[in-house]
C-alpha positions in Angstrom: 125.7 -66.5 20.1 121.9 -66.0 20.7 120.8 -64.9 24.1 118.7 -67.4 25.7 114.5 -67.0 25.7 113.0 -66.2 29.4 110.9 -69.5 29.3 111.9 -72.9 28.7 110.3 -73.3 24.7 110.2 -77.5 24.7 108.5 -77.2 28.0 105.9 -75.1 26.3 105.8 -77.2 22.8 105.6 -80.8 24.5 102.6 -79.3 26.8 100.5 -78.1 23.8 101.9 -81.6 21.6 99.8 -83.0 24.5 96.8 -81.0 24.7 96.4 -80.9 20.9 96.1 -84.8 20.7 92.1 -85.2 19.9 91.6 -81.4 20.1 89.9 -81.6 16.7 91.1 -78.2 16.7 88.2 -76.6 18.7 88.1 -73.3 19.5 87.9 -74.4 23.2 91.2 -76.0 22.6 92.6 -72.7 21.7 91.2 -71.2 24.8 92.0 -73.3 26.8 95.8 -73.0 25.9 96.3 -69.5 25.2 98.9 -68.5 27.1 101.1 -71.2 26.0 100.6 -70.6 22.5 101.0 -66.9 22.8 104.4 -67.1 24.4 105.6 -69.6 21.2 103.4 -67.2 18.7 106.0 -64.3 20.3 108.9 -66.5 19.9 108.8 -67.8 16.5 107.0 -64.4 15.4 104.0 -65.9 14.1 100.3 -66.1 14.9 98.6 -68.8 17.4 97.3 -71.3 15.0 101.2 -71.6 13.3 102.9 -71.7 16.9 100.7 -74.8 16.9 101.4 -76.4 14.2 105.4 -75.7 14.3 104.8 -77.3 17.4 102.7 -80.3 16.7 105.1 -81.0 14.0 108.4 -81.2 15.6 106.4 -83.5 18.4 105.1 -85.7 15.8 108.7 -85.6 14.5 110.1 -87.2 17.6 107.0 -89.3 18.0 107.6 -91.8 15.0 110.9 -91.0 14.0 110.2 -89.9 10.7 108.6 -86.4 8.6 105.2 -85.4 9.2 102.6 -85.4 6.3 99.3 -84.6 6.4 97.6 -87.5 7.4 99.6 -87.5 10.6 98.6 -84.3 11.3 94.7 -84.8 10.8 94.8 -88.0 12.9 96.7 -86.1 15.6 93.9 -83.8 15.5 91.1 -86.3 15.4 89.5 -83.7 13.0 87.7 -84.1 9.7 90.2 -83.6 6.7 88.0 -80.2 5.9 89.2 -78.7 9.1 92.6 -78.7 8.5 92.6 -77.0 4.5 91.2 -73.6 6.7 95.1 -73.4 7.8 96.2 -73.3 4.4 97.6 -70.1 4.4 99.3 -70.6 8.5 101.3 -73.5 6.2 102.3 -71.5 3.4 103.2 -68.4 5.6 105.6 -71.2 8.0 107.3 -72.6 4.3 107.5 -69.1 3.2 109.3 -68.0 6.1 111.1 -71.3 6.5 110.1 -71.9 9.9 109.1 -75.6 8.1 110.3 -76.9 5.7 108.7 -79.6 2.8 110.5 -82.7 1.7 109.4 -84.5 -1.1 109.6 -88.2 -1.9 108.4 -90.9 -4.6 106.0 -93.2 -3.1 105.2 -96.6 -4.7 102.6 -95.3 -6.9 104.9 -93.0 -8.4 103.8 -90.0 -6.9 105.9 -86.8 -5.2 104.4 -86.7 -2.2 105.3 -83.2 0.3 106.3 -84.2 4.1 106.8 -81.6 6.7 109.8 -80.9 9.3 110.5 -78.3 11.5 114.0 -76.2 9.7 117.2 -77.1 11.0 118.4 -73.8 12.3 115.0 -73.6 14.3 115.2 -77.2 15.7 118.7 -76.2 17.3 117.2 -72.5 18.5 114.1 -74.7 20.1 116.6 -77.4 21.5 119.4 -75.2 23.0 116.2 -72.6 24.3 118.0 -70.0 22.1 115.8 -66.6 20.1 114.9 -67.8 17.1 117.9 -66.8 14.1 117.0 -64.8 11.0 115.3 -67.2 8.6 116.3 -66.0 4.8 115.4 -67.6 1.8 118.6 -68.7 0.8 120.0 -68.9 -2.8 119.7 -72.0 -4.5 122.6 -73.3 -5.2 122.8 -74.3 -8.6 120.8 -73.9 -11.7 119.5 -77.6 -11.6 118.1 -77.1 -8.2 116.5 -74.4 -9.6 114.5 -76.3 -12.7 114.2 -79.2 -10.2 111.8 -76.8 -7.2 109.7 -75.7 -10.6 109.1 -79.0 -11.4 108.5 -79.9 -7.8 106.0 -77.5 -7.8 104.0 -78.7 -10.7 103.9 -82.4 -9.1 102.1 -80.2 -6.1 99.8 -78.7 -8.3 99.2 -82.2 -10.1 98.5 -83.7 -6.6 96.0 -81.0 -6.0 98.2 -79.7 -2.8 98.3 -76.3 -4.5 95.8 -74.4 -6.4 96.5 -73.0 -9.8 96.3 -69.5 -8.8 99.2 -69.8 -6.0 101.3 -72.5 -8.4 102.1 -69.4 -10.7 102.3 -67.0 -7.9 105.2 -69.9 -6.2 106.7 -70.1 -9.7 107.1 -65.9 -10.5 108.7 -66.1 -7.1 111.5 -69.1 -8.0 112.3 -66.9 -11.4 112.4 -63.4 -9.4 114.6 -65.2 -6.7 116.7 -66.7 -9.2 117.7 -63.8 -12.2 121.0 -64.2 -10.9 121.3 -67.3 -13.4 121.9 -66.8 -17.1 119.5 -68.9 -18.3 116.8 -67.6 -15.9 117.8 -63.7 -16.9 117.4 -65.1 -20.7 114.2 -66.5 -20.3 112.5 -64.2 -18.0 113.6 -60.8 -19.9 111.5 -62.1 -23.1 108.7 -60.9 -21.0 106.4 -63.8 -21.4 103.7 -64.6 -18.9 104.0 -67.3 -16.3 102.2 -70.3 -17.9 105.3 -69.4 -20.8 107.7 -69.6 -18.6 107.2 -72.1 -16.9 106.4 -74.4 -19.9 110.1 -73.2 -21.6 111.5 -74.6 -18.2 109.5 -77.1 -17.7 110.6 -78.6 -21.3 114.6 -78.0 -19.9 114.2 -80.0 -17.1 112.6 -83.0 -18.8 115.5 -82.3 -21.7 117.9 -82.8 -19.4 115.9 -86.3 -17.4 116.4 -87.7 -21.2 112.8 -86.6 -22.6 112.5 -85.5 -25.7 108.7 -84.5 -26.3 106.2 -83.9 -23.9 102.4 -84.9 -24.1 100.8 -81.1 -24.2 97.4 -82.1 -23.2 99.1 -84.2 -20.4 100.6 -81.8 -19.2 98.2 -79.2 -19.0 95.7 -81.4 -17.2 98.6 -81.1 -14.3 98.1 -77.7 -14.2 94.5 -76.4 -15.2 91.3 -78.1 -13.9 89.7 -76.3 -16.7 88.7 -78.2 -20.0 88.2 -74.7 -22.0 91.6 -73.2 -20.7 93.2 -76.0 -22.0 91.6 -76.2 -25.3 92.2 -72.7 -25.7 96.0 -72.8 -25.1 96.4 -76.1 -27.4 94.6 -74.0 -30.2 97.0 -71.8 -30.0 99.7 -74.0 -29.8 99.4 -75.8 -32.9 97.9 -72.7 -35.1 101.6 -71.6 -34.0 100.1 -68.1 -32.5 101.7 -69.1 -28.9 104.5 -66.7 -27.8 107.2 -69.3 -27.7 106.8 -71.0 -31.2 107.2 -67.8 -32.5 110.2 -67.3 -31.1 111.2 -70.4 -32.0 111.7 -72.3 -28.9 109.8 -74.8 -29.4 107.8 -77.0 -31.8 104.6 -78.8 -32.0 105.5 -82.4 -32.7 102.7 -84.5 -34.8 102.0 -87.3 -32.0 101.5 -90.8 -34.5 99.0 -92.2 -32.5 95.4 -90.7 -32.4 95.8 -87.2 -33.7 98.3 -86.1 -30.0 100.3 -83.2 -30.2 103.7 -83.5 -28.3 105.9 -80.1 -28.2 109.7 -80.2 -27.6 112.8 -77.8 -28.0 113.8 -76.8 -31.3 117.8 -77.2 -31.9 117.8 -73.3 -32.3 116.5 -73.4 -28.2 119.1 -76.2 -27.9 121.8 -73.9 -28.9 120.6 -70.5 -27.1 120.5 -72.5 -23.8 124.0 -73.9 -24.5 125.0 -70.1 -24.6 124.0 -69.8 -21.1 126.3 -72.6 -19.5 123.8 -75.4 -19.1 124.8 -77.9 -21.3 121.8 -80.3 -22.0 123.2 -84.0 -20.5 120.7 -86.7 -21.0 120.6 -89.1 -18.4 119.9 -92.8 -19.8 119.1 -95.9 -18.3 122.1 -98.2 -18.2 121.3 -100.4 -21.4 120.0 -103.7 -21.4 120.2 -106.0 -24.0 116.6 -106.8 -24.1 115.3 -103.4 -23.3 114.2 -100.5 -25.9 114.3 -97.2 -24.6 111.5 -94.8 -25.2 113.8 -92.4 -26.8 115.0 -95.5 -29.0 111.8 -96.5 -30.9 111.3 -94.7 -34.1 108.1 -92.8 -34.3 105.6 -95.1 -37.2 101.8 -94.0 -38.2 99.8 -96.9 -37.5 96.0 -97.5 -38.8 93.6 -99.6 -37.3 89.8 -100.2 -37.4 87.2 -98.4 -35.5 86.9 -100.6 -32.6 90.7 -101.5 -32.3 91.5 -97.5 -32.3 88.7 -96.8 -29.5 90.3 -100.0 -27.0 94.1 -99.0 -28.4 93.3 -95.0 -26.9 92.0 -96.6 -23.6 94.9 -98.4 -23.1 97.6 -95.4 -24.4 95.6 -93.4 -22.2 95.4 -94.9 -19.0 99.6 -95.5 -19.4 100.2 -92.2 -19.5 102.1 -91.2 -16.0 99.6 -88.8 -14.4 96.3 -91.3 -15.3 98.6 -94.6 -14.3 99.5 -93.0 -11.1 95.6 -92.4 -10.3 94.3 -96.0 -11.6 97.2 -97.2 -9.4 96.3 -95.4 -6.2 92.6 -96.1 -6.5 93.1 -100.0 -7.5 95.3 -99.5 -4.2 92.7 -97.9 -2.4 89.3 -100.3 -3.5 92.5 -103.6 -2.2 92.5 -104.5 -6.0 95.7 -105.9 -7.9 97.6 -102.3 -9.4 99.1 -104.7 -12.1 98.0 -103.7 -15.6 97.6 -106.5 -18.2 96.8 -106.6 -21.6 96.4 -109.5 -24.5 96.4 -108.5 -28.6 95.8 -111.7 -30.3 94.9 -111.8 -34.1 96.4 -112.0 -37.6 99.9 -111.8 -38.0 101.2 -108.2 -39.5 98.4 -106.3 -38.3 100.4 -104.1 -35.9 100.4 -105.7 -32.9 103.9 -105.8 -31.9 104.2 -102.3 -33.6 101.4 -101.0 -31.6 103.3 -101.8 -28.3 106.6 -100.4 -28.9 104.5 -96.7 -30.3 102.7 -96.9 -27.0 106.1 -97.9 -24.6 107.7 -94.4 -27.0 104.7 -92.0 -26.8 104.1 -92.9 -22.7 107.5 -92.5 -22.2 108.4 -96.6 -20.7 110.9 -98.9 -21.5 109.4 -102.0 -23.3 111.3 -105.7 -21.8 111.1 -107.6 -24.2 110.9 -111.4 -23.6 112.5 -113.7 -25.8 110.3 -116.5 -25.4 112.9 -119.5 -27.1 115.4 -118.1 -24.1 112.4 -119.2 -22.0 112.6 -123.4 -22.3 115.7 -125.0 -21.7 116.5 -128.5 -22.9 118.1 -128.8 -18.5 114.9 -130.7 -16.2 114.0 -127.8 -13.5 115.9 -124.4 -15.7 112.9 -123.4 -17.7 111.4 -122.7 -14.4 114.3 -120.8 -13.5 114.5 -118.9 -16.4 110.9 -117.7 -16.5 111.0 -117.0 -12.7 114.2 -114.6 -13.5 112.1 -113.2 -16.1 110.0 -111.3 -13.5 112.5 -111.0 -10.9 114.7 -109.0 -13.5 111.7 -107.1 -14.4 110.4 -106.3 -10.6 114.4 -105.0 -10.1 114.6 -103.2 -13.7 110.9 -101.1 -12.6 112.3 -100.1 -9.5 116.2 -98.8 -11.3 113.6 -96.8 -13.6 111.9 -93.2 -13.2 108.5 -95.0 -14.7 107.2 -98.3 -14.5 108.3 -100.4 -17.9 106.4 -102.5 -19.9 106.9 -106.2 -19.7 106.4 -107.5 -23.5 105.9 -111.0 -24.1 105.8 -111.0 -27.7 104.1 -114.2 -29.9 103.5 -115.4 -26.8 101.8 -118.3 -28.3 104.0 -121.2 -27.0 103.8 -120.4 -23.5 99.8 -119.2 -23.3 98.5 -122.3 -25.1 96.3 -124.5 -23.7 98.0 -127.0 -20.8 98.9 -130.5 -21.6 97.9 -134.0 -19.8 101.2 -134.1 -17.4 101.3 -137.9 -18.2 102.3 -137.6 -21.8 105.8 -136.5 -22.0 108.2 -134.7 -19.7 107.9 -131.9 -22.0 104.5 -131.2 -21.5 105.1 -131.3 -17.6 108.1 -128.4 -18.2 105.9 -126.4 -20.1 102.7 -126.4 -17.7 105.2 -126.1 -15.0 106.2 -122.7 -17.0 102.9 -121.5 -17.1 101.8 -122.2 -13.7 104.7 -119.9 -12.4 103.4 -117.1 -15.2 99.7 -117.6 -14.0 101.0 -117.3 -10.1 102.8 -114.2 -10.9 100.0 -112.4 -12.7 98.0 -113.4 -10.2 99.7 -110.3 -7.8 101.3 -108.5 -10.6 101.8 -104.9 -9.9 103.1 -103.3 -13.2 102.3 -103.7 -17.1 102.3 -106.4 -19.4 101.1 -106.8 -22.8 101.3 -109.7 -24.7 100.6 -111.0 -28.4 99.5 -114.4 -29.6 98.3 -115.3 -33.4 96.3 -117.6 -32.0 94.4 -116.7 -29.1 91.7 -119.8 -29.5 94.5 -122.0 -28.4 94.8 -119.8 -24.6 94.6 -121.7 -21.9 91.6 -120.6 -20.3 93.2 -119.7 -17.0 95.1 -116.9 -19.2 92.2 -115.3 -20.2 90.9 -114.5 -16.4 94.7 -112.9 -15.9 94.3 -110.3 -18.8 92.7 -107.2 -17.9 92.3 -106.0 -21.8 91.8 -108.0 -24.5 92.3 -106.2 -27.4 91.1 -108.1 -30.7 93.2 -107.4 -34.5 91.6 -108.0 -37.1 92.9 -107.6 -41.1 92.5 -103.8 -41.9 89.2 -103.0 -44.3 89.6 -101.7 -47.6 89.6 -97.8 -46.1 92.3 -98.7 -43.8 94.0 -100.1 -46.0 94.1 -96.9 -48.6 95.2 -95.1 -45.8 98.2 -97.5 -44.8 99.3 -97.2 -48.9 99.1 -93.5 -49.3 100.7 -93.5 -46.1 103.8 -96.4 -46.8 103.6 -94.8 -51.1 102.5 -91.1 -51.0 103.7 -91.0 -54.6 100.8 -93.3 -55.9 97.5 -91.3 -56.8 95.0 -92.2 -54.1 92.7 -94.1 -57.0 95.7 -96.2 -57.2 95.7 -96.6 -53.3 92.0 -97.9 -53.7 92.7 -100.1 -56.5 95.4 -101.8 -54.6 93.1 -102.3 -51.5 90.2 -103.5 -53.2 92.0 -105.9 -55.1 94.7 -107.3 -52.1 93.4 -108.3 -48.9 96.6 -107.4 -47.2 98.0 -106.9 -43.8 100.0 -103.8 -42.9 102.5 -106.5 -42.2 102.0 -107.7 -45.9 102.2 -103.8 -47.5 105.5 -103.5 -45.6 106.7 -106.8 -47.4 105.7 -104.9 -50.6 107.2 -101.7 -50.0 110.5 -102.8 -49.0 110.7 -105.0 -51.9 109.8 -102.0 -54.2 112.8 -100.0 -52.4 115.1 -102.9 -53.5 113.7 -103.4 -56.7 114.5 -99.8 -57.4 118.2 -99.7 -56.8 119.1 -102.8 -58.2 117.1 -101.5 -62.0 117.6 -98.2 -61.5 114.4 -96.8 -62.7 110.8 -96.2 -60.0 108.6 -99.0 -60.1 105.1 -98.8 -61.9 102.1 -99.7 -60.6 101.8 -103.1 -62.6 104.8 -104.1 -61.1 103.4 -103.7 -57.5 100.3 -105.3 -58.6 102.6 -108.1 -59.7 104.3 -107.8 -56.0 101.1 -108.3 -54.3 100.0 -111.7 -56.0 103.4 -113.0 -54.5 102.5 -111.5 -51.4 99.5 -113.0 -50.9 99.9 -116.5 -51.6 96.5 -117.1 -53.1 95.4 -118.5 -56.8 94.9 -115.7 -59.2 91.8 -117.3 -59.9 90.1 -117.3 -56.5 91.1 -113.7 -56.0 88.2 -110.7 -56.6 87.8 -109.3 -59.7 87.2 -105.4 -58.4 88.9 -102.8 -60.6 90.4 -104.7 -63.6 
């Protein structure tokens, strides 16, 4: 048992917990308390400052029953937030040593936040007026725990709590700590440098959360402030010079949307990390019939118009974890809705449903899907039931699910349209009952929605106020339209591409018609289709009188 200290240590803490209250960490404070703080500096074998803060902690502790962050520290203090980041270091040294210890947590916005406490073993050495017991680092447990600190420390870097610099110096001190592991030995004896490293691990641990690729400029804004490091390592990424692509870890992914590159474990990497003992578990959502899962959507290059690309990219973008979390918190922050909305209304078969379920895959989110006929029920009063269920189920779904989901109402049409005189059919009173609900719950919405409509004229104007973006389709041009049949046909020359565009004013919807009928066409004859029997395909397609139709290229 440890021999007991020759003063009474709470005494000593709960009298400088007092003083320190509005101190705004003066130097007179520090005067004027010196000789408590010098007996706790010589009892928990530290210096003054981090004998106060060990102190100010466990008070704040007991204060409000609950982990101390910063914020509670700086209004303690009554001090400007500037004052406190001098103390860095006296925080680092403390966690270091384990005198305190730092809890993280997911906090509505989605982001790990770090909370302070005073380390068990000390709490009970400070309580029972005991020496302080020899803090080691102790061994993690398990391998997971392991992958799970690295990628705790990268949400710290992300949240700015950490600078780059002392990120890698935290993470060469988790792999030197941890060689013990098979995997960690593996890695760490191919010698490459810590932004390597970390990256191989960092793609393990999202591997075994269930994700597949990862966004590489994404992540790289987590951990590098600067643009020209980034570029740099990207370069090298996908001119294949980077360390771990050589070695064939792991592989640049061609992103479908707007040139991204994504990098993810080969199988080879798959297999070598088998070898070690981890075996790579995916951890899924438990499945819902109206729910597609990220991992679940097939990857499809889409091509849009100028315009349609440029307000597609802002909206991709901003869904993307790291900038949702920030649009989030500052919405939050400025007392604005956090609830992001979006409308895509225009021709049918121009990608607009495609467009949603390639964003939902490439951010990572589950896309509910809304079947809008489940939505209207012949029953008086049930439609309104159903469609309040609709974001109920939603509202519980977002919070089973590591990232917010995407709520899709899809030809949305029916339920958008314009409201109807309540005196003309018992019908028209469900359905403006249906939308009065959907306009009250967008009203203090606080995830994503998209919807699509054909035929956004008929909105109801009240609609258009609720949408955030309002992203217009229109029917590709005739270079888009190249594109999507060299794309859909690469075997036709691309003068035959052009022929076909400039001829057929088709959707992408339409060329998909065309191509799958080609695909049939071929195994029921036998024999690859020629070009005058697509031509021949696309007057059917379109519907329109040979003799109203352009005469361009014949």
């Amino acid at each position: 048992m440890n021999q007991s200290v020759n003063f009474n240590v709470l005494n000593v803490i709960a009298k400088v917990f007092e003083q320190a209250k509005g101190s705004k960490l003066h130097k007179s404070f520090f005067t004027k308390n010196d000789k408590e703080l010098s007996l706790l500096a010589g009892y928990f074998g530290t210096n003054k400052p981090q004998a106060l803060f060990v102190s100010v902690i466990l008070g704040l502790y007991y204060q409000n029953n609950s982990d101390v962050d910063m914020n509670d520290l700086i209004n303690l203090f009554d001090c400007n937030p500037i004052k406190i980041l001098e103390y860095n270091k006296d925080f680092e040294e403390l966690l270091d040593r384990n005198i305190i210890e730092k809890k993280y947590f997911r906090n509505r916005f989605g982001i790990t936040k770090g909370d302070y406490v005073v380390n068990e073993k000390v709490f009970d050495a400070i309580v029972n007026n005991d020496a302080l017991p020899e803090l080691k680092n102790e061994k993690r447990k398990d391998l997971i725990e392991v992958l799970s600190s690295l990628y705790l420390l990268l949400e710290e870097r992300d949240q700015e709590n950490i600078s780059t610099h002392t990120f890698f110096v935290k993470v060469k001190t988790v792999i030197s700590e941890n060689l013990h592991f098979p995997l960690i030995k593996k890695i760490n004896g191919y010698g490459y440098d810590p932004l390597n490293t970390f990256t191989l691990l960092y793609l393990i641990w999202k591997k075994l959360e269930g994700k597949d690729t990862v966004d590489l400029s994404d992540y790289l804004e987590k951990i590098y402030e600067n643009v020209a490091t980034r570029i740099r390592f990207v370069q090298e990424m996908l001119k294949g010079n980077n360390a771990l692509i050589k070695d064939n870890w792991i592989e640049i992914v061609e992103s479908h949307f707007l040139n991204d590159a994504e990098m993810k474990l080969t199988d080879e990497a798959l297999s070598r990390i088998e070898e070690t003992g981890l075996k790579i578990q995916v951890k899924k959502l438990k499945k819902r019939e109206n729910v597609w899962l990220p991992e679940e959507i097939p990857p499809r290059k889409l091509f849009f118009n100028e315009k349609e690309m440029q307000q597609l990219f802002l909206l991709k973008d901003m869904l993307k974890e790291r900038k949702f979390r920030a649009v989030q918190k500052r919405l939050a922050d400025k007392n604005l809705p956090g609830g992001i909305t979006a409308l895509l209304h225009g021709a049918p078969g121009t990608g607009k449903t495609e467009i949603v379920k390639q964003i939902a895959r490439e951010t990572g989110r589950p896309l509910m899907k809304v079947d809008i006929s489940k939505t209207k029920s012949k029953w008086f009063g049930e439609s309104e039931k159903i469609i309040k269920k609709v974001f109920t189920d939603y509202r519980k779904f977002a919070g089973e699910s590591k990232r917010t989901p995407i709520l899709f109402f899809n030809e949305a049409d029916a339920i958008f349209s314009k409201r109807k005189d309540i005196n003309s059919s018992n019908v028209a009173q469900t359905e403006n009952a249906i939308q009065n609900i959907i306009l009250d719950e967008l009203e203090n919405f606080d995830g994503i929605l998209i919807a699509t409509t054909n035929l956004a004229v008929n909105m109801d104007k009240a609609f258009e106020r609720r949408f955030l973006f309002k992203i217009p389709f229109n029917k590709p041009g005739k270079s888009i339209r190249t594109k999507i049949w060299k794309s859909k046909l690469p075997s036709l020359k691309i003068k035959e591409c052009r022929l076909l565009a400039e001829k057929f004013d088709l959707t992408g919807g339409q060329i998909d018609n065309i191509v799958r009928k080609k695909e049939i066409q071929e195994i029921i004859q036998g024999q690859k289709i020629k070009l005058h029997e697509l031509i021949r395909f696309c007057e059917e397609e379109s519907l329109q009188n040979p003799k109203e139709r352009g005469k361009i290229g014949f």
